[in-house]
C-alpha positions as a Markdown table, in Angstrom:
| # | Residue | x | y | z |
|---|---|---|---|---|
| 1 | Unk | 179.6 | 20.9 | 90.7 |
| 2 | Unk | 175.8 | 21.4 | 91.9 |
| 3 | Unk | 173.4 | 20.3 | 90.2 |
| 4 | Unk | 171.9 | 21.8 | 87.2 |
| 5 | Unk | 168.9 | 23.4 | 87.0 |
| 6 | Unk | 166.9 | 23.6 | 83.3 |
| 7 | Unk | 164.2 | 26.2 | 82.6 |
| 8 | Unk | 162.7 | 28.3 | 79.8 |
| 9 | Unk | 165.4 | 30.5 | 78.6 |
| 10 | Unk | 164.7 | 34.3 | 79.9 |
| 11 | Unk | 166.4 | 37.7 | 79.0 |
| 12 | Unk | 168.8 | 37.2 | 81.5 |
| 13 | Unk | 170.4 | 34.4 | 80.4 |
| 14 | Unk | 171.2 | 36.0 | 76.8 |
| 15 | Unk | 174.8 | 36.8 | 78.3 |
| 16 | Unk | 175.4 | 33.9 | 79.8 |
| 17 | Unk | 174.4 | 31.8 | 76.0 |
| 18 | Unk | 176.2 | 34.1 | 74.2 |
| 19 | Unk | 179.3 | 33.3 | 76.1 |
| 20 | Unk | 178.7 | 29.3 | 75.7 |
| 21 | Unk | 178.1 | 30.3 | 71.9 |
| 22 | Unk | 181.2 | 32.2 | 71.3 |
| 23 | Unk | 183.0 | 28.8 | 72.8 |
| 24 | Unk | 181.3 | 26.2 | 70.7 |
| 25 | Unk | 181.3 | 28.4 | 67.8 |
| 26 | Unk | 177.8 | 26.9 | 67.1 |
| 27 | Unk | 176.2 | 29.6 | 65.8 |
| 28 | Unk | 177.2 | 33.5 | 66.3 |
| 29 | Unk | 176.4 | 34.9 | 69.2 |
| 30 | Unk | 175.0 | 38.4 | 67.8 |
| 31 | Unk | 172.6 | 36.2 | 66.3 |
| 32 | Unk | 170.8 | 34.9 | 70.0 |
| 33 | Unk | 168.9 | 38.1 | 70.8 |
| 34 | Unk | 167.4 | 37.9 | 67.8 |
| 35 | Unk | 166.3 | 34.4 | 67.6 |
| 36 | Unk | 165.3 | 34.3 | 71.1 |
| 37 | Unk | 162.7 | 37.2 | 70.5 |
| 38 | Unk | 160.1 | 35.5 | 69.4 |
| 39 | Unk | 159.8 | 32.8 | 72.4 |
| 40 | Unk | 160.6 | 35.5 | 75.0 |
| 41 | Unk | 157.7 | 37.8 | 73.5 |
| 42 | Unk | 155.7 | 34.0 | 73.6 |
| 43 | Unk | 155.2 | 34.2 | 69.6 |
| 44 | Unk | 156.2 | 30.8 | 69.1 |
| 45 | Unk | 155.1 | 27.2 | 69.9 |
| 46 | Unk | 159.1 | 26.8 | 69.4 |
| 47 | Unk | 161.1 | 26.4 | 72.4 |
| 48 | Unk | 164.4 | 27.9 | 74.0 |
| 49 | Unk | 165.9 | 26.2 | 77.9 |
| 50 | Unk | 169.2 | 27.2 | 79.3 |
| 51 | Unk | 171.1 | 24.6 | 81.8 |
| 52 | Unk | 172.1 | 26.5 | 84.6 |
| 53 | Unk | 175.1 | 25.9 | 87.3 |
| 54 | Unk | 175.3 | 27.8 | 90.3 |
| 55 | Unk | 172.9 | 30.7 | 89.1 |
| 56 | Unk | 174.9 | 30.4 | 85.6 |
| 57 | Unk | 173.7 | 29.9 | 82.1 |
| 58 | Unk | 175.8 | 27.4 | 81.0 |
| 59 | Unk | 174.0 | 25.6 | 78.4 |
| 60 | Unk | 171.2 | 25.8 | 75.9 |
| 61 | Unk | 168.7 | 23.9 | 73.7 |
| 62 | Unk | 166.6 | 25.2 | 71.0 |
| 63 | Unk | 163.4 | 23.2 | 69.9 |
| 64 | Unk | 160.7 | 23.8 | 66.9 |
| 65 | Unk | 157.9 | 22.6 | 65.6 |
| 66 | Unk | 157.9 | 20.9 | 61.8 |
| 67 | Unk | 156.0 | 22.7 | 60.1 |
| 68 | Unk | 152.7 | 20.3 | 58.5 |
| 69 | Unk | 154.3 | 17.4 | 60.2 |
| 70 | Unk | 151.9 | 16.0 | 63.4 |
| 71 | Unk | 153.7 | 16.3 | 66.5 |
| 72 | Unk | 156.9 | 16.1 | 65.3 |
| 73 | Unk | 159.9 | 18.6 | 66.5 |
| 74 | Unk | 163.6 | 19.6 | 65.5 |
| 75 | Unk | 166.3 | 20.5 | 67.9 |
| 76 | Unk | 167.9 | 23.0 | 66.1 |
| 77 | Unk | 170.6 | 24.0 | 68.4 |
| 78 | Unk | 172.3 | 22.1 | 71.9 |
| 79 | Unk | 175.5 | 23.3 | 73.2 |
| 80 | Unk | 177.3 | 23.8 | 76.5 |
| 81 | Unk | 180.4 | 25.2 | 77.9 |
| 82 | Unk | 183.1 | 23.5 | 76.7 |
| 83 | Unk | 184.7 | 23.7 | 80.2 |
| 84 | Unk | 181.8 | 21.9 | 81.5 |
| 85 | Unk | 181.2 | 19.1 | 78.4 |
| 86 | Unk | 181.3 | 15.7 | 79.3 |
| 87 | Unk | 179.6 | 16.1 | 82.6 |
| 88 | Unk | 175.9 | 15.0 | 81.2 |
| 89 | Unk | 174.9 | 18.6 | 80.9 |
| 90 | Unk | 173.9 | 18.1 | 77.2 |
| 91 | Unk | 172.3 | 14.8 | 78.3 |
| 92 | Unk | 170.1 | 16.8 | 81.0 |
| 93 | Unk | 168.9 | 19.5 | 78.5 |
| 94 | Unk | 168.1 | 16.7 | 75.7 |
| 95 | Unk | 166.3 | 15.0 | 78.4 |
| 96 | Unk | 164.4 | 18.2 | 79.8 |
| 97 | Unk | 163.4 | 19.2 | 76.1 |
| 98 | Unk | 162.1 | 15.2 | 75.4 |
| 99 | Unk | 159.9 | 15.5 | 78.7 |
| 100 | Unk | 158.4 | 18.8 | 77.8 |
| 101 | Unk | 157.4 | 17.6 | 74.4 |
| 102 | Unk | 156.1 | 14.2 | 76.0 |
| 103 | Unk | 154.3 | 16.3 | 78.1 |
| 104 | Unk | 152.4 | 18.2 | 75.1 |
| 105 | Unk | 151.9 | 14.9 | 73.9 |
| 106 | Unk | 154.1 | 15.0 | 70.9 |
| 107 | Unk | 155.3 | 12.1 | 68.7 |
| 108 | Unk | 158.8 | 12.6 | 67.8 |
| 109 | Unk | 162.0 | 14.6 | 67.8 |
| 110 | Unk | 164.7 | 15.1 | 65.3 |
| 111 | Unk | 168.5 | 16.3 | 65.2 |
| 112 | Unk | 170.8 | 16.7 | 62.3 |
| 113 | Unk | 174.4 | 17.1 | 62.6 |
| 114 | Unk | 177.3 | 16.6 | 60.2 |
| 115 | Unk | 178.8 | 12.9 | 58.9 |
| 116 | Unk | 182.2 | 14.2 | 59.2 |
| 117 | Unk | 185.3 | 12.7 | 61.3 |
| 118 | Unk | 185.1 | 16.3 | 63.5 |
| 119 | Unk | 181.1 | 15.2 | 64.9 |
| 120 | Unk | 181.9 | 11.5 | 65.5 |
| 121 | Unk | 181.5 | 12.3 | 69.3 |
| 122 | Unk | 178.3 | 14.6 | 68.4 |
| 123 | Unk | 176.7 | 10.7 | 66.8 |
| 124 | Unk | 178.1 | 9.4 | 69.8 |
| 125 | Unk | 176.1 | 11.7 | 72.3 |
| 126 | Unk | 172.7 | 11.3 | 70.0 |
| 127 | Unk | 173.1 | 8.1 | 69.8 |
| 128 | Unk | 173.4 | 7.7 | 73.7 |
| 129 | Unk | 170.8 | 9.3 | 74.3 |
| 130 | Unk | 168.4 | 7.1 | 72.0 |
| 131 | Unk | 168.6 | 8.4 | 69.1 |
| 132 | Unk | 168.7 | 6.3 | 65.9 |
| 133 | Unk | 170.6 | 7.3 | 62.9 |
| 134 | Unk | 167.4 | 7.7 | 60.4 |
| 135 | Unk | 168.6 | 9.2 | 57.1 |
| 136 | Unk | 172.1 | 10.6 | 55.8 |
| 137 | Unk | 172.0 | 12.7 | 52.8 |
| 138 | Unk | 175.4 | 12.6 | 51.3 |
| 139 | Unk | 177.5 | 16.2 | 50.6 |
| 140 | Unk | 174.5 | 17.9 | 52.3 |
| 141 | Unk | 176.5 | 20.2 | 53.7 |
| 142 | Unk | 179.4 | 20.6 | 51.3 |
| 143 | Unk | 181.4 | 17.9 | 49.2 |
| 144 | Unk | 181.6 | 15.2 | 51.5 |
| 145 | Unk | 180.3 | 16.4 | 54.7 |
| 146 | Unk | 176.9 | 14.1 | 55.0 |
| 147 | Unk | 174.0 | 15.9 | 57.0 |
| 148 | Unk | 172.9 | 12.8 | 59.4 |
| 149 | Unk | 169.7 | 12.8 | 60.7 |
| 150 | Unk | 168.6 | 11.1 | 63.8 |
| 151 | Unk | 164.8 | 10.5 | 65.4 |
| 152 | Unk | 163.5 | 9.4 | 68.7 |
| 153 | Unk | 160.1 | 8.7 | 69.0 |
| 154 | Unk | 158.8 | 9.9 | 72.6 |
């Protein structure tokens, strides 16, 4: 495998994501065109980058501000191929998305992600990566599926 390039998400990559969506089943795919609108028409402070592999979009991140918080940011989606997980991909688009915000001299970034047995690796990988369990709010998500919220400061 080359290495992986990470960049601002552009049009082109929309088929590329929609492909890594429909095999995570993070989100629906229809959905991307529509979110991405706003930061490909530059509308946004919020932020889109896609991981790419041998001129292929293979992975995303999706970044936004908190609203009438100070410098602090949510990453609202990360996925990648499921073909090519394991292989620090995820790592590399967490760490791309960290430097940007360090680099607009923000304070802080957040994730959520479920409690439950099936996201155990999904802790794992935050927690990895520096990130701190902060908060769990219990049967956030549905009777017994905690949301867990973790924070790095940058």
């Amino acid at each position: 495998m080359t290495k992986p390039i990470i960049k601002a998400t552009s049009s082109d990559d929309i088929a590329g994501l929609q492909a890594v969506l429909d095999g995570t089943e993070l989100f629906p795919s229809e959905m991307l065109p529509d979110m991405l609108a706003p930061s490909l028409a530059g509308e946004t402070e919020a932020f889109w980058l896609t991981c790419h592999i041998d001129g292929e979009a293979v992975g995303l991140c999706y970044t936004v501000p908190e609203e009438l918080a100070d410098g602090t940011w949510n990453m609202l989606a990360l996925a990648v191929r499921p073909d090519l997980q394991g292989k620090r991909l995820g790592a590399a688009l967490v760490h791309s998305a960290e430097q940007h915000l360090k680099d607009k001299r923000q304070r802080i970034l957040i994730v959520d992600t479920s409690g439950t047995d099936d996201f155990a690796l999904t802790r794992r990988f935050y927690a990895q990566n520096g990130y701190e369990e902060e908060a769990r709010i219990r049967d956030f998500w549905a009777e017994g599926d905690d949301k867990v919220i973790f924070r790095k400061a940058l």
